[in-house]
C-alpha positions as CSV (number, residue, x, y, z in Angstrom):
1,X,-12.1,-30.8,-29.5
2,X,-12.8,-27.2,-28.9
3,X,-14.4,-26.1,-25.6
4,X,-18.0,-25.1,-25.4
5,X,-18.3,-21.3,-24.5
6,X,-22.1,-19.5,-23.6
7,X,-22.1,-15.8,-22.6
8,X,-24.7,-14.2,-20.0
9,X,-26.0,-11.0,-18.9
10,X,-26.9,-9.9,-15.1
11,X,-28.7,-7.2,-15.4
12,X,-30.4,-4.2,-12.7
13,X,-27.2,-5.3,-10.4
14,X,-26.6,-2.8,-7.4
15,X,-23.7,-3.2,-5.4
16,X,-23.0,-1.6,-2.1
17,X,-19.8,-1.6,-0.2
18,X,-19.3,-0.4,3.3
19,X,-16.2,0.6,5.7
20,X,-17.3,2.4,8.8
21,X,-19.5,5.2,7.1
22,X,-17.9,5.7,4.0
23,X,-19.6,3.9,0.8
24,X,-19.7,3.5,-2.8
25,X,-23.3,2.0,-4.6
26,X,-22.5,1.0,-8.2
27,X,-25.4,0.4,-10.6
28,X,-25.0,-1.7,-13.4
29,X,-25.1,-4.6,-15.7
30,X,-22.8,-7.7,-15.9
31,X,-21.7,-9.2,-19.0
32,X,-20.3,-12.8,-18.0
33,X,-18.0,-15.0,-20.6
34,X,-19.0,-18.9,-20.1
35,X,-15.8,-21.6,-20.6
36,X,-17.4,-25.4,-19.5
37,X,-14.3,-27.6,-18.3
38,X,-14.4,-31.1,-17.4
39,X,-15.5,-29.7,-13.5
40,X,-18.7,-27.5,-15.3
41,X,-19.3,-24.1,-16.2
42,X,-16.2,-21.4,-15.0
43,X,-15.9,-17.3,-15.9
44,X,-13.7,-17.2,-18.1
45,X,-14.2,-13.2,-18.3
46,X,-16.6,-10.2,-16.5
47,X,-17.0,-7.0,-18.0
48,X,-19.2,-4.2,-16.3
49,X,-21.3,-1.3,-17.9
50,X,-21.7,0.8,-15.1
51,X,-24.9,2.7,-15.2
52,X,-24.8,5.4,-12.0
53,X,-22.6,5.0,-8.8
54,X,-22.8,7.2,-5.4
55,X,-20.6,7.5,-3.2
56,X,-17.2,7.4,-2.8
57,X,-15.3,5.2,-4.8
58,X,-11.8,5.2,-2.6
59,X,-13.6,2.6,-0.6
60,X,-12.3,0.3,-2.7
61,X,-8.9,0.8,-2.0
62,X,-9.2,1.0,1.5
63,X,-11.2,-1.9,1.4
64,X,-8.3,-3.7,-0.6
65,X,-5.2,-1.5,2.0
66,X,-7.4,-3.2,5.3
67,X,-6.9,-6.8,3.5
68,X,-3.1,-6.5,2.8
69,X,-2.7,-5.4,6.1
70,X,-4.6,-8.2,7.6
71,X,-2.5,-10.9,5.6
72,X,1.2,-9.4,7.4
């Protein structure tokens, strides 16, 4: 029996992320890939098509350096 799939969109999404008073704002749309399992609906995939950003974007990887750190 093959496994029911759906795909969705989130659209007008605008992210913000913080650390201290750096940021980076990302402006996009979502597109979500849809498996259902025997425990309901899971992403299976995410893909993004970014639309504008501000900001800088090395937050990210001091956001991800602050949790590796925090997990030593």
């Amino acid at each position: 029996m093959s496994k029911a799939r759906a795909t969705t969109r989130s659209r007008h999404v605008r992210g913000s992320h913080w650390i201290d008073t750096r940021f980076w704002t990302v402006g996009a749309s979502y597109m979500h890939r849809l498996v259902r399992t025997p425990e309901g609906w899971r992403v299976s995939a995410i893909s993004i098509h970014r639309l504008y950003e501000e900001g800088d974007r090395a937050v990210l990887a001091a956001a991800a350096d602050r949790v590796e750190a925090a997990a030593k």
